[in-house]
N, C-alpha and C positions, 0 to 999 in steps of 0.2 A: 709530385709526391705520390709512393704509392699508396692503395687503401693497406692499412693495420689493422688487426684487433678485430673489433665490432665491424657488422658490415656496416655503410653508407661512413665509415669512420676516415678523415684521412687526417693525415701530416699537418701541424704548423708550426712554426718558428717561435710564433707569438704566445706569449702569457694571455690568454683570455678565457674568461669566467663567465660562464652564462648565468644570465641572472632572471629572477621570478619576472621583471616586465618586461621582459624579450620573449614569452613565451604566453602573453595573457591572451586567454582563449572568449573567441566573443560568444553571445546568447543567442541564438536561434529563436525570433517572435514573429508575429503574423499581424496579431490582432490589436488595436488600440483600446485605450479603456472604454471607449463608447463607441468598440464593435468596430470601428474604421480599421479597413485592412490595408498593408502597407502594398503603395504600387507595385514594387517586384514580387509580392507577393503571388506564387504557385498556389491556389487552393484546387485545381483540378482534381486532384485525390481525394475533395470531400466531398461526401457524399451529407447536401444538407437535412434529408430524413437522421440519417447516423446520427449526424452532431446533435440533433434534437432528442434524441435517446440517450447521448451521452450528458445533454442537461437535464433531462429527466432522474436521472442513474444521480446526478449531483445533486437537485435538487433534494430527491430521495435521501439520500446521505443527510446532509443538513439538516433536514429533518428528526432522522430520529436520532440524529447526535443531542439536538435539541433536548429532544423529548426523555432522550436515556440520562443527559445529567439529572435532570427535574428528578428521575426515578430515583438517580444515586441519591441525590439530595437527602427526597421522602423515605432512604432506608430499604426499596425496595429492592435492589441490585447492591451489590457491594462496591463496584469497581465500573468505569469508563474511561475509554479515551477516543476522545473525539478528532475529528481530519477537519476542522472548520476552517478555510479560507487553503486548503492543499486538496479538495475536491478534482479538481482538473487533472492533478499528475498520477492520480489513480486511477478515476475513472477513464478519461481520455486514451493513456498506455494502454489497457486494456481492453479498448474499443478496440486497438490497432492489432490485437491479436486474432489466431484462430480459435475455436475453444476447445481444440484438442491441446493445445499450448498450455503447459505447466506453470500457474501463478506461484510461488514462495513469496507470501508477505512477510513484514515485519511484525507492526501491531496497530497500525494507520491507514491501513487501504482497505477498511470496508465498502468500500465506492468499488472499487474493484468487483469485486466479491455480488456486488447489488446490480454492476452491468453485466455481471452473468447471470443471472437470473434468481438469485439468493430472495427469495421473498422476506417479509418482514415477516412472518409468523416462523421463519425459521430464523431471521438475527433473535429473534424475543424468544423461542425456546432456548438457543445456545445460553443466551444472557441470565437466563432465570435457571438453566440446569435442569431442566425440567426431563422428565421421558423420556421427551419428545427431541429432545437435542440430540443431533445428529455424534455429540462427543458424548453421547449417553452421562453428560453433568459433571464429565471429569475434568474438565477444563476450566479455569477462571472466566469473567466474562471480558469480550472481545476478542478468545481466542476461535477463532473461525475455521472448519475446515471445510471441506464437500469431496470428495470423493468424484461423483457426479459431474461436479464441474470443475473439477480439475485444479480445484486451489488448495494444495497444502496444507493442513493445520498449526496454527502461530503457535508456536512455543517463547517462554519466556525468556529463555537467554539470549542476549543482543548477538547477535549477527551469526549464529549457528547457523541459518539458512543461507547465508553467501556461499559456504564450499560445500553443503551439500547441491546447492542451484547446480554450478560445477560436474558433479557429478552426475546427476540426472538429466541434462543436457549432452552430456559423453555418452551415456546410456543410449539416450533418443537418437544420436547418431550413429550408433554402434547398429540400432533397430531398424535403422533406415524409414524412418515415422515419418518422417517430413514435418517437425513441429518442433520446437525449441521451448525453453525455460525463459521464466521470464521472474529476476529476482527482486526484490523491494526492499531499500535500507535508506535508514536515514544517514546524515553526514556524522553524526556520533557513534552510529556505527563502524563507520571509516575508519573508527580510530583504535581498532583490537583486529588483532593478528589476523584473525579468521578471513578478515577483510582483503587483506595482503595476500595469503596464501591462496583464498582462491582466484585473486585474480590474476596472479602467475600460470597455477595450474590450468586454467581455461585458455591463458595465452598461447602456453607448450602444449595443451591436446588439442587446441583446434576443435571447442567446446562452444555451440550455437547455446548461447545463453546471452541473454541482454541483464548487464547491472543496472539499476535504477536507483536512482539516489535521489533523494527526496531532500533535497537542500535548506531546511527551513529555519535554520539562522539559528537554531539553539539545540543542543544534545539534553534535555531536561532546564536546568539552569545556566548553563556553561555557553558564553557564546559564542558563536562562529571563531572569532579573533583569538580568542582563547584555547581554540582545537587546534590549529595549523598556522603555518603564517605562508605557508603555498599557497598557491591560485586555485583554490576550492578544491573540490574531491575531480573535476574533470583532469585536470592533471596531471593526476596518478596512471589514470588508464592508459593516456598515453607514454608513462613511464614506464610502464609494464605489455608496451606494445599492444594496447588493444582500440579498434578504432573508438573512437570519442566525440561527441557532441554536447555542447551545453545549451540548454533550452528554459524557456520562460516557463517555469512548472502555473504558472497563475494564466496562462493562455490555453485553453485547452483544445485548441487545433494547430498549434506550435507544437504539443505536447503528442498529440494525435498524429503528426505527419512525420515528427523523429522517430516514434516508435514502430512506424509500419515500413520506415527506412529501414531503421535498425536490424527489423523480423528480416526485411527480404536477405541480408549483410547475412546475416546467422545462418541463412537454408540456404543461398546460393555458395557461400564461400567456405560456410561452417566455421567463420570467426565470433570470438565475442564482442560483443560493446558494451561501454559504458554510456550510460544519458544522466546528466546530471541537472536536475530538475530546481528551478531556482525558484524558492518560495519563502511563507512566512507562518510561523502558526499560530490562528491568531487567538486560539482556544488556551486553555493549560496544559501544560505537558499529558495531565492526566488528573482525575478527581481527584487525587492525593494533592496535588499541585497548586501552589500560589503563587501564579506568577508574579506578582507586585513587588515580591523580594528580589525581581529580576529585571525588570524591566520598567520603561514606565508605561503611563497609555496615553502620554502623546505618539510615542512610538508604534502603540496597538493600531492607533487612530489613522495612523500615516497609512498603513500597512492595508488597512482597511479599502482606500481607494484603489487599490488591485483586486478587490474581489472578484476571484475566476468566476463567480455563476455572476454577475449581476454584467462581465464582459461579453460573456458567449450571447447570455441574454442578449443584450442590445446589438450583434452581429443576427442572430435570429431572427430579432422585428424586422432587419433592414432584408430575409430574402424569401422571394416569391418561385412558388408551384404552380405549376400551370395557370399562371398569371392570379394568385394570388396570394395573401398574404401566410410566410409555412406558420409564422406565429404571429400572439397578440396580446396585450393586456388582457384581454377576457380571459382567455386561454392559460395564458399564469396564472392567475388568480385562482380558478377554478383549478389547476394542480395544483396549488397549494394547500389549497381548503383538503383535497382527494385523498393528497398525501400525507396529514394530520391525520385526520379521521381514521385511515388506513394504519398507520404507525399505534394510535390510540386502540385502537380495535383489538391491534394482534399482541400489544401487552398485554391489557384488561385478560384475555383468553388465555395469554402464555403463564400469567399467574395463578390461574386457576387450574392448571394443569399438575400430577403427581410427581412429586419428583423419582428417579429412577429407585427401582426397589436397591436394598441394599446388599442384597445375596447374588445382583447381579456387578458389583463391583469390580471382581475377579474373575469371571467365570471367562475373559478371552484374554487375559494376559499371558496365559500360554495355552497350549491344546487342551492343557489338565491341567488346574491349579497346584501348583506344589503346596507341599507339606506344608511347609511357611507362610504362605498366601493363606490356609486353611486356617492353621493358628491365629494368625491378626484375625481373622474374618471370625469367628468362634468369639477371640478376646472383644472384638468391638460390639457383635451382639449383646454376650453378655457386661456389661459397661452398660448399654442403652437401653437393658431392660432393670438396670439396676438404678439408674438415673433418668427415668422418662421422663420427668418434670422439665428435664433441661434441653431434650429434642424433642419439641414436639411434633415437627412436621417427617418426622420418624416413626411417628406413629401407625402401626399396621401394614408398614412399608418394607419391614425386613424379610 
């Protein structure tokens, strides 16, 4: 018969239907829960200094995920959402980049963000709005940017950053940078247009961008089963011609060795990928959030013995540097205490910090504030000297 139509398409006689288990795509892992790596297992590309920077980077996460609900709780922050038990597929991916490389997060990859060198005195000014926050306090908290380090600042609407990644990865090739995009969604993001269209578009431009898909088994309340009844978000990528890998997002040297796959994929051929990271969250959506309406915690509990830092951890104790041990119980322990103390520290500071004056609210939304910027800005002083009882931490800040 000859080929028709689509290329690789040809001819048959026969009625037949492909169906979802002729196509189920396997997980790409490495490591066992207690660090045992699988025989065929390649780890040559890890560098085990790296990998202990990229537990440190997780560690760090966990921590002040910790420490920021405690603040929401106490009223001191308005809003969090924490990455507790999805640590690996943020941090890890991002190890595997360069840091000319363009991160676009979602609202769950501050691990990211923390392996590029994001201090915690600048997560604790964003979160507090303070001055000193690099989003000069216009931003809710957890929306992170850096400029510096090349990560994007999160905006609120789900999945807007999938087709601008798109674009700014056409960009970088168009510049001849040698550095690609690298985007962050979760599986319920998958599921609005945005998602669809830019992974067409990267298909047809031949757009070095890796999608990342943070597959952690619920869109807020809604679960996995409930979104699709296809073989998860990897799937798609290969329905839209883009190459594809599914990986154990709770492994993070699975996580680490797809993604530096992926980068080479993007700068030698200038395709995109999809990685589709299989995880669980074992936090709440977010401090607004109870999960218990959704879930049970036998469930949480199960989900629990995949802990990505307590896996990397025990792969860690088992390897030696010039014939000694790279890590150790001591050693944990003492970065745990490090990393409290340090988390604690640059709150305490980041709340005693002024918040941004209010005259500078408008002053670069355009080169010259229009007329109408000027009026709200006029109407809102006068308001807040009309009603000072009611701002006070406005006070002498206008």
């Amino acid at each position: 018969m000859t080929e028709v139509g689509y290329k690789n398409a040809t001819r048959t006689p026969q009625v037949r239907f492909v169906e979802n288990e002729s196509l189920a795509i396997p997980m790409f892992s490495v490591l066992g829960q207690e660090g045992e790596v699988d025989d065929s297992a390649d780890l040559s590309a890890v560098d085990p200094e790296q990998a202990l920077n990229i537990y440190k980077a997780m560690c760090f996460t966990r921590v002040l995920d910790e420490r920021m609900v405690a603040a929401q709780r106490q009223g001191r922050i308005s809003f969090y959402l924490t990455s507790t038990g999805e640590e690996a597929a943020s941090v890890a991916s991002a190890a595997a980049l360069a840091d000319t490389d363009m991160i676009m997060a979602q609202y769950r990859e501050q691990g990211a963000l923390a392996y590029r060198g994001f201090s915690a005195e600048q997560f604790m000014n964003q979160l507090f709005s303070n001055e000193l926050d690099l989003g000069k306090g216009r931003q809710m908290p957890v929306h992170y940017g850096s400029h510096k380090l090349n990560y994007m600042t999160v905006s609120s609407p789900l999945a807007t950053q999938i087709p601008q990644a798109v674009g700014y990865a056409y960009g970088q090739k168009q510049a001849g940078e040698g550095a690609i995009t690298l985007c962050y969604f979760g599986e319920g993001a998958a599921s609005e247009g945005d998602f669809h269209a830019a992974l067409n578009f990267a298909a047809v431009l031949d757009a070095p961008v890796i999608f990342f898909c943070r597959n952690n088994g619920y869109a807020i309340s809604t679960p996995a089963e409930e979104q699709y009844a296809g073989d998860g978000i990897a799937a798609r990528g290969i329905g839209y011609g883009l190459k594809t890998i599914r990986v154990d997002g709770n492994d993070a040297l699975a996580v680490y060795l797809a993604t530096k796959e992926a980068r080479d994929i993007c700068l030698s051929i200038n395709k995109p990928v999809l990685i589709e990271a299989m995880s669980y969250r074992l936090g709440a959506h977010s401090t607004s959030d109870d999960p218990s309406g959704y879930r049970s915690k036998d469930e949480e509990q199960k989900w629990r013995q995949f802990d990505p830092i307590e896996r990397l951890r025990h792969w860690l104790f088992a390897q030696k540097l010039s014939g000694q041990a790279l890590w150790d119980e001591v050693q944990d322990k003492a970065l745990d205490e490090s990393l409290r103390a340090e988390v604690l520290a640059a709150m305490k500071a980041a709340e005693q910090v002024p918040k941004p004056r209010l005259r500078e609210l408008v002053t670069d939304v355009y080169d010259t504030p229009t007329l109408e910027l000027q009026r709200q800005q006029e109407a809102l002083e006068q308001h807040l000297a009309q009603y000072p009882e009611h701002y006070p931490k406005t006070a002498g800040r206008v």
